[in-house]
N, C-alpha and C positions, 0 to 999 in steps of 0.2 A: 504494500500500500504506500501511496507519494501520500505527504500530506504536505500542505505549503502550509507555514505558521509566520503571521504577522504579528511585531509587539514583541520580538526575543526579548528584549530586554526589558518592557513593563514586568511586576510585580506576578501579573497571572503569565506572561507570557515565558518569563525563565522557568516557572516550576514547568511549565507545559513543554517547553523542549524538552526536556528530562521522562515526564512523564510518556509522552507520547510513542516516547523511541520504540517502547516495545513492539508496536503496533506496525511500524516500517522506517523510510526513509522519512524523513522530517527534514524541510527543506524551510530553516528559520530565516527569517528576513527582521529588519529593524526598519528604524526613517531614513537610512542612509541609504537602502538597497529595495525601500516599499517607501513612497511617500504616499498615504492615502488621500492626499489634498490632490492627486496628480492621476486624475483619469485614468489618459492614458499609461502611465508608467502602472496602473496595477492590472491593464489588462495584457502590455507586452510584458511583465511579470507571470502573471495567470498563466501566459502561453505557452512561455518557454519551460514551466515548468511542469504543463500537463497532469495537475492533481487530480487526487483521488477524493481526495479530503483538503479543503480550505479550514482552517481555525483561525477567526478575525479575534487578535488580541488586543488590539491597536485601536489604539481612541484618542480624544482627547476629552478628559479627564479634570483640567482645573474649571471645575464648576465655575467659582467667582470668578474667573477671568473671561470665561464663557460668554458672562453678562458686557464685558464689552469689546468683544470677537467672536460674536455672534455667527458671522460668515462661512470663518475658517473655522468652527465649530461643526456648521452644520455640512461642509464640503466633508469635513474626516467621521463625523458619529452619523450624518442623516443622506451625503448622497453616497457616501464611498460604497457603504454596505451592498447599495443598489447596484454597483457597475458588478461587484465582488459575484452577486447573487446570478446577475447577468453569465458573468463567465462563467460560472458553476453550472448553470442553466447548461450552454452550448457544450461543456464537457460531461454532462450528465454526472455532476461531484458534487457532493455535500459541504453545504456552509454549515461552521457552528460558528455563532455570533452570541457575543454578552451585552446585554442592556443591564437594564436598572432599577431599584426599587423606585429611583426619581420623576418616572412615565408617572408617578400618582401624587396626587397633593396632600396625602395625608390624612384628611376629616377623617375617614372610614374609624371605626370604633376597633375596629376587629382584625386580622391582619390579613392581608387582600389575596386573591385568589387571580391567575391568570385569567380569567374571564371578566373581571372589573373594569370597567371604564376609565382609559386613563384620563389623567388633568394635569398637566405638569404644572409647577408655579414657577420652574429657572426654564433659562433657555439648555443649560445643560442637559436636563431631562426632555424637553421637547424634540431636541436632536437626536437622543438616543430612540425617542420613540419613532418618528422620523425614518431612524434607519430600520426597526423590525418592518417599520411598513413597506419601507422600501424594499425589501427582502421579501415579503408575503406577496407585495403586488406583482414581482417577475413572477413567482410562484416555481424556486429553484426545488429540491431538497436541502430541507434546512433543521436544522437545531438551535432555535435562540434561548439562551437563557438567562433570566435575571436575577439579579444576585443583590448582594447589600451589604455596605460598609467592610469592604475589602482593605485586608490588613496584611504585613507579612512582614518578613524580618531584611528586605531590600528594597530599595525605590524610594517612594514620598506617598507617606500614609500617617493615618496619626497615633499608630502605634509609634513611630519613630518619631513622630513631631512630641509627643508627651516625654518618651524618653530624652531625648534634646533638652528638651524644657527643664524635666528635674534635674537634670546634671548641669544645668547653668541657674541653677538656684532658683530660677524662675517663679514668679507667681500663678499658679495654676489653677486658673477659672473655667468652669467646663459646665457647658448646657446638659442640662436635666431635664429639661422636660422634650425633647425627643428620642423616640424608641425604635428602635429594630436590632439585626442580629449581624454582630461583627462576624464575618467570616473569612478566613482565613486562606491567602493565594493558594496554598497546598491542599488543600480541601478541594477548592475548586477543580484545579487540576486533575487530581484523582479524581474524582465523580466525572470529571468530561470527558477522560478517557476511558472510561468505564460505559459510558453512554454512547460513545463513537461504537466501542467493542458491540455492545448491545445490539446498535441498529436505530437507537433511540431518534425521534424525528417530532417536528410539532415546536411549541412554544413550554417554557415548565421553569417553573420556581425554585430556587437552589440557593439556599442558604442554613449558613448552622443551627441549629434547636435552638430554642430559648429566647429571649429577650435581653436589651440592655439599653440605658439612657448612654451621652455620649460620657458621665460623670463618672458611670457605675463603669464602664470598660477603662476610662483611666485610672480608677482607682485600682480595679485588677490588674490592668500593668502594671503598674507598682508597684502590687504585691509580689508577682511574676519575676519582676526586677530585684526585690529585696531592696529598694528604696523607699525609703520612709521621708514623703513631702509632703504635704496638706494639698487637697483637694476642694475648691470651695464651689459649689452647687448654683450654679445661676439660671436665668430664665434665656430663652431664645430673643427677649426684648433687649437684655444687657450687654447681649455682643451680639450685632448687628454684622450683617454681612450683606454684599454687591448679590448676591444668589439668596432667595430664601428657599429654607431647607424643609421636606414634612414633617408633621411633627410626628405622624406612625408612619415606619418605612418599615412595619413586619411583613412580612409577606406569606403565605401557606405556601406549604411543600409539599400538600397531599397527594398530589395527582402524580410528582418525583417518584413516591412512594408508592401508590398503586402501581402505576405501569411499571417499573423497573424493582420496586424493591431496594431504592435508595434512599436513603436518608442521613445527613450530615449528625456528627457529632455535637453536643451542645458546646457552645459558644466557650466557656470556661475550661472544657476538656480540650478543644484546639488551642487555645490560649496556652495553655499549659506542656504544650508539645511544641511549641516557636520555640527554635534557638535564637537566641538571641544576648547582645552584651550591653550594658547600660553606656551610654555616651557621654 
């Protein structure tokens, strides 16, 4: 099996070369050798490399900055998906593409279900939604899955922005009143090539069990660290941000679990398996 992998060096996209190898040839690419803002370079890509398997790792990723590069936003997370789905179309190859628990605005009381109506409130979220559609309307073979609050022990996440923080004495104020479930690049990883292996196809929910505000994961870090720093508890009104965020980004994983018989570890059990060193 060819698989072309975009994003080698995003956070999900390293664990995925690794993981994926078993599977066949893994043919990883970065921005320097895929730029997804670039049409045509990802279809003379696509070509020359005649996959079997496409896995879009590659995004763009800074939310707030999102809000004012809106364009190049939606060129790399809402049309690139579509040229991507396009070439997979004409070689009759499978996309697997990651979205986001940010497709939804949050209100939901409960934690949302693949069949919910999205609403984004950032432009980050609108682009990534954007792109499943773009993907649904070639109508390629596809596997999109979305995920939530991706963490891991490389790259820029806030696992590593908290640790940064306590090891420069930092003051550490962290919003509490929004929920959902850290989950972890390695997590992800495995389960998507577990679902490649499968056959798995459709749209599906994938993230770790459990629940967390963004306060209650820094404080687990910390714990995880063996650094002892205060944690102070604030509202989504007190640190303001260019992107607003949902305030429930849970999501269900039922349908994960029916069809395949997957289900991620709880949120605190992956936490607890990052290596990791305090900064």
């Amino acid at each position: 099996m060819r698989i072309l992998l975009t994003g080698r060096n995003g956070q999900v996209g390293w664990e995925l070369e690794r993981k994926l190898a078993p599977l066949g040839e893994v043919i990883a690419t970065d921005r320097s050798t895929l730029d997804l803002a670039d049409p045509d370079q990802i279809r003379r890509v696509v070509r020359e490399a005649k996959p079997e398997v496409i896995v879009n790792a590659a995004a763009y990723t800074a939310v707030d900055k999102a809000e004012s590069e809106p364009e190049l936003a939606m060129r790399i997370n809402g049309f690139a998906p579509g040229v991507l789905a396009e070439e997979a179309k004409r070689l009759g190859a499978l996309l697997v593409h990651y979205s986001t628990d940010y497709v939804f605005d949050g209100e939901k009381a409960t934690p949302y279900v693949e069949d919910d109506i999205p609403n984004p409130v950032n432009v980050y979220g609108q682009t990534k939604l954007d792109g499943e559609r773009a993907i649904q309307a070639v109508g390629c073979r596809h596997l999109i899955v979305r995920t939530s609050w991706v963490y891991g022990a490389r790259g820029k996440n806030f696992l590593l922005t908290i640790l940064r923080l306590a090891s420069e004495g930092r003051e550490l104020r962290v919003v509490d009143d929004q929920v959902g479930a850290p989950t972890s690049s390695f997590a992800i990883a495995q389960a998507t090539t577990e679902l490649v292996r499968a056959g798995a196809r459709g749209l599906y929910h994938l993230c770790a069990a459990g629940a967390a505000s963004w306060c209650m994961f820094a404080r687990a870090i910390l714990a995880r660290a063996g650094i002892e720093a205060p944690v102070t508890a604030i509202r989504s009104e007190d640190y303001p941000t260019p992107a607003r965020r949902p305030r429930n980004s849970r999501l269900d994983c039922t349908r994960l679990l029916e069809d395949h018989g997957l289900a991620l570890a709880p949120w605190e059990e992956a936490l607890s398996e990052v290596t990791f060193a305090p900064r």
